[in-house]
C-alpha positions in Angstrom: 139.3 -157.1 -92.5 138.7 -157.1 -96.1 136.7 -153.7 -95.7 139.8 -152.5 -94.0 142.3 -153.5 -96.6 140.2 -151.6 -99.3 140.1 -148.4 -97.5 143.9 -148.8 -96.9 144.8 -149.6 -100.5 142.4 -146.5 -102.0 143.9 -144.2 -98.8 147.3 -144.7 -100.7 146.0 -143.0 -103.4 145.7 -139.5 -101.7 149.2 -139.6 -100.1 150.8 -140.3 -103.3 149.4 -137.9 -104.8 150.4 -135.1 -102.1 154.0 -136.8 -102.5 154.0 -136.0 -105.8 152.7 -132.4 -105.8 155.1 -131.1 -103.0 158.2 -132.8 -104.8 157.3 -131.4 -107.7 157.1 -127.4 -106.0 159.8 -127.7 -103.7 162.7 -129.4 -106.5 161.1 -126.1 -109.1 161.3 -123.6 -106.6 165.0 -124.4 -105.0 167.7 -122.5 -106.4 169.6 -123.8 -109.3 169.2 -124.1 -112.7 170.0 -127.2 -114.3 170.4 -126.2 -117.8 173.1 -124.0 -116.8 174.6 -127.1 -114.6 174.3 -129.2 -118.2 175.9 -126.1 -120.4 179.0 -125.5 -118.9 180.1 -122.5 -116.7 181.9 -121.2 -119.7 178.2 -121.2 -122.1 176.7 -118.0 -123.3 173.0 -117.4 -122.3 171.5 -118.2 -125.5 173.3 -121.9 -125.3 171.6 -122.6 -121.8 168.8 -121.0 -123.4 168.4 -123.6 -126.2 169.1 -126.4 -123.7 165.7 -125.1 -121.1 163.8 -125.0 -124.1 164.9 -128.6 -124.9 164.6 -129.8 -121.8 160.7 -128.0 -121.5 162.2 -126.1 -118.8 160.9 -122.5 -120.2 157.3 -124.0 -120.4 154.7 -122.5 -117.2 155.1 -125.1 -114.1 151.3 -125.7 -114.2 152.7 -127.1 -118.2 155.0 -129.0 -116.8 153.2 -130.6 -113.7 150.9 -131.9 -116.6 153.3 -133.1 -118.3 154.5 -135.0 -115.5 151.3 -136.5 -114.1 150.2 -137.4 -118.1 153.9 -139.2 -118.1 152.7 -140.8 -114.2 149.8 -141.9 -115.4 151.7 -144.0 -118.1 153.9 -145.9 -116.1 156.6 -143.2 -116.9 159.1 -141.7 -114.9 160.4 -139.3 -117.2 163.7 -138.9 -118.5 167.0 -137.9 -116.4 167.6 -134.6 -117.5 171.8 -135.2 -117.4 172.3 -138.5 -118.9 169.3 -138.8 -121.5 168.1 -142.1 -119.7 164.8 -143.4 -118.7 164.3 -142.5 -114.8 162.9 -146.6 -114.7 165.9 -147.9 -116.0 168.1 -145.6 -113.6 166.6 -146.9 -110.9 165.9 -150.7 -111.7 169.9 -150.7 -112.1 170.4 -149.5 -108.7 167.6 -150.7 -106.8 169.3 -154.1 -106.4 171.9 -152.4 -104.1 169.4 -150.7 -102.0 167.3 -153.4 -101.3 170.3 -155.3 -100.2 171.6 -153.0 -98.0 167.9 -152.3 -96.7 167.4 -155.8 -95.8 170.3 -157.2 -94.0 170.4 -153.6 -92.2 166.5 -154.3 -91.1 167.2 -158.3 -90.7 170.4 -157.4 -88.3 168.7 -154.6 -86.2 165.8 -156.6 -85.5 167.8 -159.8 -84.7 170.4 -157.9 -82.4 168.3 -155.1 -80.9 164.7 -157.2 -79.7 166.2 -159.8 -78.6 168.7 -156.7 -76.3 165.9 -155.0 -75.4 163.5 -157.6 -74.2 166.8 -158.9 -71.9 167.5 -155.0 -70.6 163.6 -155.1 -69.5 163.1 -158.3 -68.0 166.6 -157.7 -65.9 165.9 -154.0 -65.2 168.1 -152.1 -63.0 171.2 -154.5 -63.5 174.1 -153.8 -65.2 172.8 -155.6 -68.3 170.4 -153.0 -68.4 172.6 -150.7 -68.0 175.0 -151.8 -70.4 172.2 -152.2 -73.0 170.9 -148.5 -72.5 174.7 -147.0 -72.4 175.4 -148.7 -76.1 171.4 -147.4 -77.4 172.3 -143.8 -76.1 175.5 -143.6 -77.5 174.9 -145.4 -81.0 171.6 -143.4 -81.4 173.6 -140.4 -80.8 176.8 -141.4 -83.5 175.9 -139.3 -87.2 175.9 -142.7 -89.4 178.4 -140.7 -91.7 181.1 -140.4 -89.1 180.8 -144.0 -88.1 181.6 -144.9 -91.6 184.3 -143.2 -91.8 185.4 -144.4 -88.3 184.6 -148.0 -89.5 186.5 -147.8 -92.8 189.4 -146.3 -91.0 189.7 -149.2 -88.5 189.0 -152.2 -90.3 190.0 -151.4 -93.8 192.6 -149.0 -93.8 194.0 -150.0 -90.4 193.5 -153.8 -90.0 193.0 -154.6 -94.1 190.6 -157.2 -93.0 187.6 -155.5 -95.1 187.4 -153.6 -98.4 187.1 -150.0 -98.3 183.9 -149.7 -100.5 182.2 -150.8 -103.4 179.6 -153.8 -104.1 179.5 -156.9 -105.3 176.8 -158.9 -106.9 175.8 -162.5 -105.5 176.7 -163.9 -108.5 180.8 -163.1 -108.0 181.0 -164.7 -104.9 179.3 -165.2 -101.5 182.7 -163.7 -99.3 182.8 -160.6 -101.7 179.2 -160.1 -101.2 178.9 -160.5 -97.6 182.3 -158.6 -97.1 181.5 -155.3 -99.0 178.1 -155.2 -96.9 179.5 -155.8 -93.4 180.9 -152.4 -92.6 177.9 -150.6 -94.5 175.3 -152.6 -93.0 177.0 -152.4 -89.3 176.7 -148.5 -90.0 173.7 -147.9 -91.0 172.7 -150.4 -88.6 173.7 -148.7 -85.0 171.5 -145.9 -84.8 168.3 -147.9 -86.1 169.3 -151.0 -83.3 169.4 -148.1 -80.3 166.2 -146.6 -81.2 164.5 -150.4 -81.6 166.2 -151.8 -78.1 165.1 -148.3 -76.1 161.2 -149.3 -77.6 161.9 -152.8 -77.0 162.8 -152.4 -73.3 160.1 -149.4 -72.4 157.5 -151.9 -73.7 158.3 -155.1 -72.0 159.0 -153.2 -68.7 155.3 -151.7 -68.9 154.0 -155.1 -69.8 155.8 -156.9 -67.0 153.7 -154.0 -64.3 150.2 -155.3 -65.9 147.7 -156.6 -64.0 147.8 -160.1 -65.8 151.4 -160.7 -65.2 151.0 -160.6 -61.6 147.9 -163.1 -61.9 150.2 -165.4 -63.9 153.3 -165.2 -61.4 150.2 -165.5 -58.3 149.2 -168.7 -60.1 152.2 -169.8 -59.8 153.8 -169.1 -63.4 158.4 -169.2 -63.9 159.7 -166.2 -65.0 160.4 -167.8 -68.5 156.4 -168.9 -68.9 155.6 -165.4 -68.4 157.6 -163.6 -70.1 157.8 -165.6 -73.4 153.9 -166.8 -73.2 152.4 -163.9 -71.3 154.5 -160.3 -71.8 155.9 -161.1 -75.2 153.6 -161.0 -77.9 151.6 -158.4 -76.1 154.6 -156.4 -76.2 155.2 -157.3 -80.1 152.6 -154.6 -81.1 154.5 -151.3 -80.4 158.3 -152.8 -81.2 156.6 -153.9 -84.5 155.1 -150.0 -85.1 158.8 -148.9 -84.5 160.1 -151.3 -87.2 158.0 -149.6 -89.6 158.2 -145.7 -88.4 162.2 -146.3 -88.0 161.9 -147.2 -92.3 162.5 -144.1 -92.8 165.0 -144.1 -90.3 166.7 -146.7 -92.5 166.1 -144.7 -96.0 167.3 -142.0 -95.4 170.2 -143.6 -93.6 170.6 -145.0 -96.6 171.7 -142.2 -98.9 174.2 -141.5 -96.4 175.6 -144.7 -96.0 175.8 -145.6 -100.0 178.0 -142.3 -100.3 180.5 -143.0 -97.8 181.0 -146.7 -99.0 180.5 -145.9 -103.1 177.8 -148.4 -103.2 176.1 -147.9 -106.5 172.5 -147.8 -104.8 169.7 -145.6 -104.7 170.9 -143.4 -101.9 173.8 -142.4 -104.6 171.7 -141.4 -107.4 169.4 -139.6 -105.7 173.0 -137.7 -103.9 174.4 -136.9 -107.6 171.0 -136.1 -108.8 170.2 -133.4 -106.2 174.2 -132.1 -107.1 173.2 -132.1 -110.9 169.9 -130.5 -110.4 168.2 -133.7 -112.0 164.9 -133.3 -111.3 163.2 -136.4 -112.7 165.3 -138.7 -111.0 165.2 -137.2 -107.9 161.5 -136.7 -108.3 161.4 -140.5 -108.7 163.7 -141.9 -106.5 161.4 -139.8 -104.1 158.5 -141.7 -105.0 160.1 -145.3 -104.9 161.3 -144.5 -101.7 157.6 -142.9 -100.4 155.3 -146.1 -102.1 157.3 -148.7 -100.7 157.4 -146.8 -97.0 153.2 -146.9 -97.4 153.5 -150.2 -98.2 155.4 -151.6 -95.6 153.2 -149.4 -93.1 150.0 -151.2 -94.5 152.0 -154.7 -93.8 152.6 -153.8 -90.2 149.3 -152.4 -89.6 147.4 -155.6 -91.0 150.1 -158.3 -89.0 148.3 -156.1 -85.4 146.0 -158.5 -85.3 148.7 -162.2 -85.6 149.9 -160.5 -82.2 147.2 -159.2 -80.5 143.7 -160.7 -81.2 141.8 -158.4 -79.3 142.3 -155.5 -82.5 140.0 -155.8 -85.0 139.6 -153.5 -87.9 
């Protein structure tokens, strides 16, 4: 196990690494120039001159990918090319927001769509199943930015019973918290839920047609012993991949979702930083967003063996 961790942690290394070197290409070579974006459409050539030269922009990319990894390689982010500031600090200010967002999203999905999808499985055929599949098909199908919009337009503009956007800290208040997350977390929520009750329900249908299960209802075994002793935390493994592919699901969801809302998140400054042509903060942004996804995926790969004791690494 330990062995296994090692490899894991060191296997990092290499992704990161490829992360880095394929933001950096694709952000240089995509049209734009962000010294221009900074000068003004009214400056003359030798102004957004000056400002490319400032920014290190007229140095050869193979300068300025040192440049960056040296700046890596010192805890630094770099510096947003628009406002001046340290990428860090951009992003510790926002990350807060994010996090939030990310949490109750994941926290909601997995509470509402498992406990859906192992019900839709164990009654298959009925019209509980049926019901459950309708609502995954549909809300898997929505685009998460015209369900915000539809959301904001029912229960804040027509029924005033929510704010429109914006966040609120903890600290001002546990309603105004919870009440400015409701409608984005409901949003980005929907499409990640269908996707984990479809998973949900293929698995515990194929674990209720093993072999076992029909040795523990021959031995005489209720329907509730088998399915929350025998079928469940066999069936834990895959749902519990899908919580971890379906991350990325949720982060990119995210940008989305902090745009239509104006929370003051991640997703937001990574959407104004791509409209600026801020490369350092998108670059990143990008590899916040990238580490903690590896991270998470490590997590879920380790916790295989709490639910199924027969994998060992």
């Amino acid at each position: 196990m330990i062995a296994y961790l090692v490899r894991r942690i060191l296997a990092v290394i290499p992704v990161m690494g490829i992360v880095v070197v394929i933001v950096f290409v694709l952000i240089r070579v995509s049209p734009g120039d962000p010294a221009a974006i900074i000068a003004g459409d009214y400056a003359t050539p030798e102004a957004v001159q000056k400002i490319r030269v400032a920014m290190g922009l007229d140095k050869p990319i193979y300068t300025q990918f040192w440049i960056y990894l040296n700046d890596l390689a010192h805890g630094r982010l770099g510096t947003s090319l628009h406002s001046g500031l340290p990428v860090i600090r951009l992003i510790g200010q926002r990350a807060e927001v994010t996090a939030v967002l990310a949490f109750l999203t994941l926290l909601f999905s997995v509470l509402m769509a498992v406990p859906l999808g192992i019900l839709a499985g164990w009654k298959r055929g009925t019209w509980i199943d049926q019901s459950a599949m309708v609502f995954a098909v549909v809300g898997f199908s929505m685009p998460t930015f015209w369900l915000g919009f539809l959301l904001i337009k029912v229960f804040s503009i027509n029924l005033h019973w929510l704010p429109v956007q914006g966040y609120r800290s903890p600290t001002e208040g546990l309603w105004p918290f919870i009440a400015h997350l409701i409608l984005p977390v409901f949003g980005l929520a929907v499409g990640y839920m269908a996707l984990l009750a479809r998973i949900t329900r293929a698995t515990v249908i194929d674990v209720l047609n093993s072999d076992y299960i029909r040795t523990a209802y021959a031995k005489g075994a209720t329907h509730r012993t088998v399915l929350f002793i025998h079928a469940l935390k066999n069936a834990a493994v895959p749902v519990v991949t899908t919580v971890g592919v379906g991350l990325a699901l949720l982060l990119s969801g995210a940008v989305i979702t902090e745009s239509v809302f104006a929370l003051p998140g991640l997703g937001r400054l990574t959407v104004d930083a791509v409209l600026q042509r801020d490369y350092t903060i998108i670059q990143g942004v990008t590899l916040i967003f990238s580490f903690v996804y590896v991270v998470i995926n490590l997590l879920i790969d380790l916790s295989y063996t709490f639910f199924d004791p027969r994998i060992r690494y």
